[in-house]
C-alpha positions in Angstrom: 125.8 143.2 89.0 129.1 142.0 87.0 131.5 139.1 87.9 134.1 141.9 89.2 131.3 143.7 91.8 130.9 140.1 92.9 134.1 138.7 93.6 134.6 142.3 95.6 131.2 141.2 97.7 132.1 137.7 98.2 135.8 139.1 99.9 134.8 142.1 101.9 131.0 140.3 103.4 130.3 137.5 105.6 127.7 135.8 101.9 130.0 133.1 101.4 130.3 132.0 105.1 126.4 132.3 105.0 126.1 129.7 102.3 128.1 127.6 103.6 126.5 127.7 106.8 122.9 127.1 105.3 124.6 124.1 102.9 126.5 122.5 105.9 123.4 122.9 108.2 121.3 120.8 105.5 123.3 118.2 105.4 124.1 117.4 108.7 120.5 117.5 109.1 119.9 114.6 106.6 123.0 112.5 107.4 123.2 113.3 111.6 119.9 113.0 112.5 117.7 110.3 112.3 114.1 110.4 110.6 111.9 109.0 107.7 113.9 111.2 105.3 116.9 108.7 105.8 115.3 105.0 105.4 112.2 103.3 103.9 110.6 104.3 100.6 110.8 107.7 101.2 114.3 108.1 101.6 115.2 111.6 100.5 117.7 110.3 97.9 115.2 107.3 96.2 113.4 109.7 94.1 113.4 112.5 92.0 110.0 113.6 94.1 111.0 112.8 97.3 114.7 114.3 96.9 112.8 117.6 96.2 110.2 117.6 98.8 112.8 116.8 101.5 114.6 119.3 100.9 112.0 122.3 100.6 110.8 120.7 104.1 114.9 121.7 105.7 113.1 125.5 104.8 111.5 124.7 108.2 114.9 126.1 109.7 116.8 126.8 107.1 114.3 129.6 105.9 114.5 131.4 109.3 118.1 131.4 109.2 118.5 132.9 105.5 116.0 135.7 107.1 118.5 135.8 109.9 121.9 135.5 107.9 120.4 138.2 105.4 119.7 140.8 108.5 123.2 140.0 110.1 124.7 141.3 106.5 122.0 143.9 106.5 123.6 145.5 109.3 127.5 145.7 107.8 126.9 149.5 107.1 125.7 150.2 110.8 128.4 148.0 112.6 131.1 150.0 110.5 129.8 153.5 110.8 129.4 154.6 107.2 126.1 154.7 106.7 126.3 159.0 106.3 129.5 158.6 104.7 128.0 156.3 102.1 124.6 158.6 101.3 127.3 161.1 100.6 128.5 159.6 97.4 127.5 160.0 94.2 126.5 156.3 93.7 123.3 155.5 93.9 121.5 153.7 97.0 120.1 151.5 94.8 123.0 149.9 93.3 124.6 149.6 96.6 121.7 147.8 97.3 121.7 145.7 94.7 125.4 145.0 94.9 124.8 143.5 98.4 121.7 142.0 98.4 122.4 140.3 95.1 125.8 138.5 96.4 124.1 137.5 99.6 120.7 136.1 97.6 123.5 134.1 95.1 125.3 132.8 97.9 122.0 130.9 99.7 120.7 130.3 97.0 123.6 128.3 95.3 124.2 126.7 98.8 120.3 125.0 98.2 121.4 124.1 94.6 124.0 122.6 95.6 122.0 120.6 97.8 119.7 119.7 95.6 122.5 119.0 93.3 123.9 116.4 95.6 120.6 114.8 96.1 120.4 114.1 92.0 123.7 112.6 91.9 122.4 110.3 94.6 119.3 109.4 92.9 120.7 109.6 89.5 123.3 106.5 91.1 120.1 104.7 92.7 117.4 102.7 91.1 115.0 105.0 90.4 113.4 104.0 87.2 110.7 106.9 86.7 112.9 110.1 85.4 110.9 113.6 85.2 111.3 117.0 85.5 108.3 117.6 87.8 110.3 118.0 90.8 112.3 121.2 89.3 109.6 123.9 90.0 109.5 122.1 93.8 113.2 122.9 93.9 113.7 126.4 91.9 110.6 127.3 94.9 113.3 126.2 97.6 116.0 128.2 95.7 114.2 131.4 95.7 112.6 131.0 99.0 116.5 131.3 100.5 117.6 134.6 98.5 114.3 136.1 99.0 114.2 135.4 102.8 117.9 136.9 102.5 117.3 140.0 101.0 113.8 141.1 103.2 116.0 140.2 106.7 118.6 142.6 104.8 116.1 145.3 104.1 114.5 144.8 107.4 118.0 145.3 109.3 118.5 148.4 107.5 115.2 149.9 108.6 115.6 148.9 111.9 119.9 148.8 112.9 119.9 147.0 116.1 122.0 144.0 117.2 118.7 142.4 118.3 117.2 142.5 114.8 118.9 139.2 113.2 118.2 137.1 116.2 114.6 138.2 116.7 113.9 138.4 113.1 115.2 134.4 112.9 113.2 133.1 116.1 110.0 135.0 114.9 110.6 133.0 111.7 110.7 130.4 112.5 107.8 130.3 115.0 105.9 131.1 112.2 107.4 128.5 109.6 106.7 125.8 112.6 103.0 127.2 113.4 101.8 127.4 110.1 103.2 124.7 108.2 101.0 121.1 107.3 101.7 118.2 109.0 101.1 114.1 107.7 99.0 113.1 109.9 96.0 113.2 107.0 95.7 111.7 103.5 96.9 115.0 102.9 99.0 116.9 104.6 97.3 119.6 106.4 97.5 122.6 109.0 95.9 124.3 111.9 96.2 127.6 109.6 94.0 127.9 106.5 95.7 126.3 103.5 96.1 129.2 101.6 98.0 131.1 104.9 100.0 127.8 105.5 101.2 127.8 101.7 102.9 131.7 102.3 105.2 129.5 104.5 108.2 127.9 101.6 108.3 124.8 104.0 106.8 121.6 102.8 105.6 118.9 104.9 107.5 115.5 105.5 106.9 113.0 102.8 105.2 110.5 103.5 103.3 109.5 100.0 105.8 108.9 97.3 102.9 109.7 94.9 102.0 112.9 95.5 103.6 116.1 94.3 103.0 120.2 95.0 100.6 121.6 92.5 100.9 124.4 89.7 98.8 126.6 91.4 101.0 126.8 94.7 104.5 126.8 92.7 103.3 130.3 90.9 101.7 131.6 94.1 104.7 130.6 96.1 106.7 132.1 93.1 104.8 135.4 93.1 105.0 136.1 96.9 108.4 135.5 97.5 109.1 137.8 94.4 107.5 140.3 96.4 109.1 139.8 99.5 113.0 140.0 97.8 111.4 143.2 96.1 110.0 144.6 99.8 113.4 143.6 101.2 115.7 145.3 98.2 113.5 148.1 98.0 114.2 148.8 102.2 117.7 148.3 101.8 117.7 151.6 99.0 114.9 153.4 101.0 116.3 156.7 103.0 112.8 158.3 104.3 110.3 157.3 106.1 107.8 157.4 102.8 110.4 155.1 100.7 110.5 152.7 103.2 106.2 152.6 103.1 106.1 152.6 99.7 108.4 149.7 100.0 105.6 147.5 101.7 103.7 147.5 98.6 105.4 145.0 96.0 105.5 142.8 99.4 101.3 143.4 99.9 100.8 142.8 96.0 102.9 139.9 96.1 100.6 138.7 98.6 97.6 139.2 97.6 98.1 137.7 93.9 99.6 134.8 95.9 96.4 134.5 97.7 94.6 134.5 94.9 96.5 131.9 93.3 97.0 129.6 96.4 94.1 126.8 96.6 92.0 126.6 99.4 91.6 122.8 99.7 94.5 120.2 100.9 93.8 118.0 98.1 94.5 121.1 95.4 97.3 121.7 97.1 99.0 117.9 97.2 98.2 115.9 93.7 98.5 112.4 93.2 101.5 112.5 90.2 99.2 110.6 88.1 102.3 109.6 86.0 103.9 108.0 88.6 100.9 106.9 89.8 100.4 104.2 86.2 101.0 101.0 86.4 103.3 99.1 85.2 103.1 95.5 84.6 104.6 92.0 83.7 101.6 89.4 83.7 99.2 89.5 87.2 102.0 91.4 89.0 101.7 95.3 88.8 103.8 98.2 90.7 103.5 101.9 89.9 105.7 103.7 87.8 107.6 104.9 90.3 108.4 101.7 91.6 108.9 100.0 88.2 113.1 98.7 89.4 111.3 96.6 91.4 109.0 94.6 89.3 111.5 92.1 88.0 112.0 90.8 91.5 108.2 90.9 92.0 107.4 89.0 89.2 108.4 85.8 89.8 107.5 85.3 93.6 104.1 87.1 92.6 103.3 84.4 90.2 104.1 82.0 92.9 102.1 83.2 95.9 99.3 83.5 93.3 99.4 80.1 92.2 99.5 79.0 95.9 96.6 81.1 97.1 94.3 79.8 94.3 95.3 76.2 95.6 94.3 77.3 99.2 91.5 79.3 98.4 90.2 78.3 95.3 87.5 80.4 93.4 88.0 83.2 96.3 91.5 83.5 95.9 92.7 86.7 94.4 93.9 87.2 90.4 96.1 90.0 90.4 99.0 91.6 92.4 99.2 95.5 92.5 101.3 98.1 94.4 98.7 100.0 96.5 98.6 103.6 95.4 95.5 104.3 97.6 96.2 107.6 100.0 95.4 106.6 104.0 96.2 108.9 106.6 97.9 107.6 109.8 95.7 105.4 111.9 93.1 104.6 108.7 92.3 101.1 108.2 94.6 99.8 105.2 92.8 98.9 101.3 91.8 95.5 101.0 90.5 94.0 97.9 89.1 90.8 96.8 90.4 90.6 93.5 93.7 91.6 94.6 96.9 91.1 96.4 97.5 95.1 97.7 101.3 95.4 98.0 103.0 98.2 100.2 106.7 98.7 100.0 106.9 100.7 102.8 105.8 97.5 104.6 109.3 96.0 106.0 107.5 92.2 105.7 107.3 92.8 101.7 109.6 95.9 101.3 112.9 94.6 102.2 111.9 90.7 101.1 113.5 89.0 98.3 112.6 85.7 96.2 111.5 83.2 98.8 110.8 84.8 101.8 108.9 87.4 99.6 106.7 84.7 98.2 105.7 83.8 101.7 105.0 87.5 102.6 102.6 87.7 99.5 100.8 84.8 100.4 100.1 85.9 103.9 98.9 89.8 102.7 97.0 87.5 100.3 95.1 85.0 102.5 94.8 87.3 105.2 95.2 91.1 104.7 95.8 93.4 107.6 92.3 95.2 108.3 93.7 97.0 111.8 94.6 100.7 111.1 98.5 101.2 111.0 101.5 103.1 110.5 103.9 103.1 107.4 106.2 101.4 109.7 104.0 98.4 111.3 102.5 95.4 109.6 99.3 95.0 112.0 98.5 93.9 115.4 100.1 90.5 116.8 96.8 88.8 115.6 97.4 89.4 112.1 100.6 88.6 112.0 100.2 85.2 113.7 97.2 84.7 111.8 99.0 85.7 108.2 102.0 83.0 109.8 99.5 80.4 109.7 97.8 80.6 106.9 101.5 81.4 104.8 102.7 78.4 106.8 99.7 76.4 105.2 99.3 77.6 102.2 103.4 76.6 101.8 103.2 72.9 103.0 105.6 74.1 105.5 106.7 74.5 109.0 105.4 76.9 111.5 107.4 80.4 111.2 107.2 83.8 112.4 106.9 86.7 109.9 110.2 88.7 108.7 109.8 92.2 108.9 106.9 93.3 111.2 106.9 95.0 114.1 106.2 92.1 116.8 109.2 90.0 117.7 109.6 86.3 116.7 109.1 85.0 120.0 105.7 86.8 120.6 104.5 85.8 117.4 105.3 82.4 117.8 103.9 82.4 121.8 100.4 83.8 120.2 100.0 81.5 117.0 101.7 77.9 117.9 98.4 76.9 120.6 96.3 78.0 117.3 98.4 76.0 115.0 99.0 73.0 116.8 94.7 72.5 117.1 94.3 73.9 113.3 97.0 71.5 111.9 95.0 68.6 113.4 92.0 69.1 112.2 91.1 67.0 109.0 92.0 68.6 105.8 88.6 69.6 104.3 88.0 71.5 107.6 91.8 73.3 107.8 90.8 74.7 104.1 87.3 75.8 105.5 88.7 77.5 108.2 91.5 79.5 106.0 88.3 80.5 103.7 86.7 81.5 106.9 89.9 83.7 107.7 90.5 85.1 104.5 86.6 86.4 104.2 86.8 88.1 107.8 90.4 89.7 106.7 89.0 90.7 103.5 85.6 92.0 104.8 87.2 93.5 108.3 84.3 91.4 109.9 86.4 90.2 112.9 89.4 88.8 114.1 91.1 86.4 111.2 92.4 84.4 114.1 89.1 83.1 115.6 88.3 81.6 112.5 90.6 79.4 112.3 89.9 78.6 116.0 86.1 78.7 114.8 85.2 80.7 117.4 82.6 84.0 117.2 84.3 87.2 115.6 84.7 89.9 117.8 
């Protein structure tokens, strides 16, 4: 297909209307409507990685409406009435289908590009330190994944010319997208479907792990499949008899097959840890992953602090080293602790959002008392932790009595629940204050019991 047969497509079909549709609907999506794509760590613009993933996971509805969109041009012939003056020509069906299916797949497809496009110059402008080009093959997927679902809902509407067909062809798409696809609640994102089913879906999960990436494996299967899908869908769009349109199932059923060959079985082949990103990266005792390496300068110096004041408080218990936890938890999983070690999350808001000061005091509380109780990326612990990291930051510090910035628990209710404890804890003589803080960190550490009867010195629970 030449520039000329395009430009004629582009003026006399509905393809460029389509792409815009799809590129508008993307990014009102992202901008509109609130969601973990739009904040935290994982905001869809804060790396390479996550801008990719994000976007393949708008294929949850964006897929079903290329199928859709690609079925409503499917039928231009039948809403028009020259479908037998057309087979009377002496061009060929197969250029005509070419010429159509072509324009529309270049239309969706450059509408995702252009997302994608936008997304880069966003992260490109941001602080993302760790540049690759393993997020291109997650992308090029997403790209072909449009035109291909394009074409088949074209090929489809030709075999079967009914002003039902783009509608039903859309919903039934995306029932399947939704019922197939993996959800986060694991390690690993996961599905009700086997994984090698849920991968024929081109919809990725939401990102939840910054660190993990699709594999090679599922970019060729995915590759392979939709290649035979487009070639199923151009294939019914030249097909005149019943027999051409069978045949026409078999680049689809090939397609398939090698794909499910190719596909692997297990979540964890199918989401890798991006080992790359994964390294660390480090100035002294303070390490952050790769990924994360803007934000070591401004770990640095606070992490050498809280350090120094843990050893004072804790003495030869007291962790050596600060690193960014790279550890994979499903929801609801009790968080990493280590002894030797001050586990940083940024998607924590007490120590993601904290600068200088203030993050000093957050290190030394994840230090002298680290959360044990399972959480969310988006809570910092029950109201016992945090009280209990309040006081032992508060004495650690030489300081005043102050809530926590950046949990989940309000000020007030963390002051109600640790001031009693604090007022009897401050009291006590020294030598027994720094006993009890020992006593807290080693429950914290060991999940033994509740940090905050130790420093009452009452019985776990």
């Amino acid at each position: 297909m030449n520039l000329r047969i395009l430009r004629i497509e582009l003026r006399r079909s509905g393809a460029a209307w389509a792409g815009l549709l799809v590129l508008a609907a993307a990014l009102a999506f992202l901008h509109l409507i609130p969601g973990p794509w739009g904040k935290g760590t994982v905001l869809w613009t804060a790396q390479w990685t996550s801008m990719a993933l994000w976007t393949r996971f708008l294929l949850i509805f964006l897929w079903p409406l290329a199928i859709g969109l690609g079925a409503l041009q499917g039928l231009r012939d039948h809403r028009s009435k020259m479908s037998e003056l057309l087979t009377s020509t002496p061009r060929p069906a197969r250029h005509r289908a070419a010429a159509l299916a072509g324009t529309t797949a270049f239309t969706l497809g450059s509408a995702f590009a252009l997302l994608v496009l936008l997304g880069a110059v966003q992260v490109l402008a941001g602080d993302a330190a760790y540049t690759h080009l393993g997020w291109l093959p997650i992308s090029l997927v997403g790209v072909l994944a449009l035109g291909a679902g394009a074409v088949l809902g074209m090929g489809i509407a030709r075999t079967l010319p009914s002003a039902l067909t783009p509608p039903a062809l859309a919903v039934a798409a995306f029932l399947f997208t939704n019922l197939l696809r993996q959800t986060t609640d694991a390690a690993v994102p996961t599905s009700a479907a086997p994984t090698r089913l849920s991968l024929l879906m081109p919809a990725v999960s939401e990102v939840r792990q910054t660190l993990l990436t699709l594999s090679v494996p599922v970019h060729i299967g995915q590759t392979l499949w939709l290649l035979g899908l487009a070639a199923t869908g151009l294939a019914l769009l030249a097909a005149a008899t019943p027999r051409a349109r069978l045949l026409a199932l078999t680049p689809l059923l090939a397609g398939g097959s090698a794909a499910l060959l190719l596909l692997p079985a297990d979540p964890r082949d199918t989401y890798v840890v991006d080992r790359a990103a994964a390294a660390q990266v480090c100035e002294g005792p303070v390490c952050v992953t790769t990924a994360r390496q803007a934000r070591l300068d401004g770990l640095a110096g606070p992490g050498r602090e809280a350090l120094r004041l843990l050893r004072d408080a804790l003495g030869d218990r007291a962790p050596l080293t600060i690193h960014e936890n790279t550890a994979l938890r499903a929801l609801g999983a009790t968080p990493e602790r280590s002894r030797d070690s001050v586990l940083v999350d940024f998607g924590d808001g007490m120590i993601g959002t904290a600068e200088g000061e203030r993050l000093t005091r957050a290190l030394v509380a994840q230090g002298i008392a680290p959360i044990c109780h399972p959480r969310s990326t988006t809570e910092s612990g029950t109201l016992s932790d945090a009280a209990a990291q309040s006081i032992g930051a508060a004495w650690a510090l030489g300081a005043d009595l102050r809530p926590l910035d950046g949990t989940m628990h309000a000020t007030s209710d963390q002051d109600a629940t640790a001031r009693p404890v604090w007022e009897r804890f401050i009291a006590l003589p020294r030598p027994e204050q720094q006993l009890r803080i020992i006593a807290m960190h080693a429950a914290a550490v060991s999940c033994s019991g509740d940090p905050l009867d130790a420093l009452t010195g009452g019985a776990s629970r």
